[in-house]
C-alpha positions as CSV (number, residue, x, y, z in Angstrom):
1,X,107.3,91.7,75.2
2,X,109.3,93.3,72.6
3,X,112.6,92.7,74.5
4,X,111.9,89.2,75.3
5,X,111.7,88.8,71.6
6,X,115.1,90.5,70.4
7,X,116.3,89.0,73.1
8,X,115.1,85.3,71.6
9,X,116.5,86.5,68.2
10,X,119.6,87.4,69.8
11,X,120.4,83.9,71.1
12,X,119.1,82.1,67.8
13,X,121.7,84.2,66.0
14,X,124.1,82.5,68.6
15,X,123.0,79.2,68.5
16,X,122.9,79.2,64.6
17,X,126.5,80.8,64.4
18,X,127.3,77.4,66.6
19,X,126.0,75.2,64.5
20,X,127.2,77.2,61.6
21,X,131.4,76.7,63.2
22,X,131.1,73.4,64.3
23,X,132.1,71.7,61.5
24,X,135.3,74.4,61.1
25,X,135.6,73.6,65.3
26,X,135.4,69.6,64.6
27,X,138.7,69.9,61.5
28,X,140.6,72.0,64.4
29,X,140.5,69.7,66.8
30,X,140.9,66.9,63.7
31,X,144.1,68.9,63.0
32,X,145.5,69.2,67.1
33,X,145.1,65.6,67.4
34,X,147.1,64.9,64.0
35,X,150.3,66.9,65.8
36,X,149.4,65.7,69.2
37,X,150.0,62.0,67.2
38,X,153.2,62.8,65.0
39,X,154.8,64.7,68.0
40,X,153.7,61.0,70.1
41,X,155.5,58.9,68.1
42,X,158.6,61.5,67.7
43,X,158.6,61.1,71.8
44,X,158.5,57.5,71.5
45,X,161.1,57.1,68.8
46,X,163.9,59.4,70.8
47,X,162.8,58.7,74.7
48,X,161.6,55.1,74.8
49,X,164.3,53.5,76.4
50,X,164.5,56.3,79.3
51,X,164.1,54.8,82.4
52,X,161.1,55.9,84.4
53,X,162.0,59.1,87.0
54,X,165.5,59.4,85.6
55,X,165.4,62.7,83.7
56,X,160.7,62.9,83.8
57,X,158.8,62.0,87.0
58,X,157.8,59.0,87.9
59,X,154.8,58.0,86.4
60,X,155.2,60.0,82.8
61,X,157.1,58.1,80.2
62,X,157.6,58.3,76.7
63,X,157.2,53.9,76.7
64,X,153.9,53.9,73.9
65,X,151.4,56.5,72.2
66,X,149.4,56.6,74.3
67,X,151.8,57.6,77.4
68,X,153.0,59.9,75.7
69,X,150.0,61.5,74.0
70,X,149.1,61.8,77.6
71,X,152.0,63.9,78.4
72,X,151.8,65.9,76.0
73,X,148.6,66.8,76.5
74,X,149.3,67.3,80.1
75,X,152.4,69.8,78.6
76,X,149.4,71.9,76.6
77,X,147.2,72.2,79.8
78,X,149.8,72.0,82.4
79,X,147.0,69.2,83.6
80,X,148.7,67.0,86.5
81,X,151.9,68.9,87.2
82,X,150.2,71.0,90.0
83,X,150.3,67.3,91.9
């Protein structure tokens, strides 16, 4: 009984040290999506008028945001370029 009790202390301490980061975890990801934004519209600005497949693959473009917010987050977890 005694270790199922330290053992329930030990994963409130968890839980509460959770809680405790999230809002630290929520301005992190606040701040990654700020570059992820500013280094979008860079892309767009220099590569819009790239044709599709002549220097990237087809498919991954630098045409709006949001295609190339997608790439680059493909770039951060080499997501989609196992295909």
């Amino acid at each position: 009984m005694v270790h199922a009790s330290q053992s329930f202390t030990a994963l409130r301490n968890v839980i509460l040290t959770l809680f405790l980061t999230f809002p630290a975890i929520i301005n992190i990801l606040a701040l990654l999506a700020l570059a992820i934004f500013m280094y979008a519209v860079l892309g767009v600005y220099l590569f819009a008028e790239l044709e599709p497949g002549e220097v990237l693959s087809e498919g991954i473009d630098f045409r709006n945001v949001a295609h190339a917010s997608q790439v680059l987050w493909e770039c951060m977890t080499d997501g989609g370029f196992s295909r």
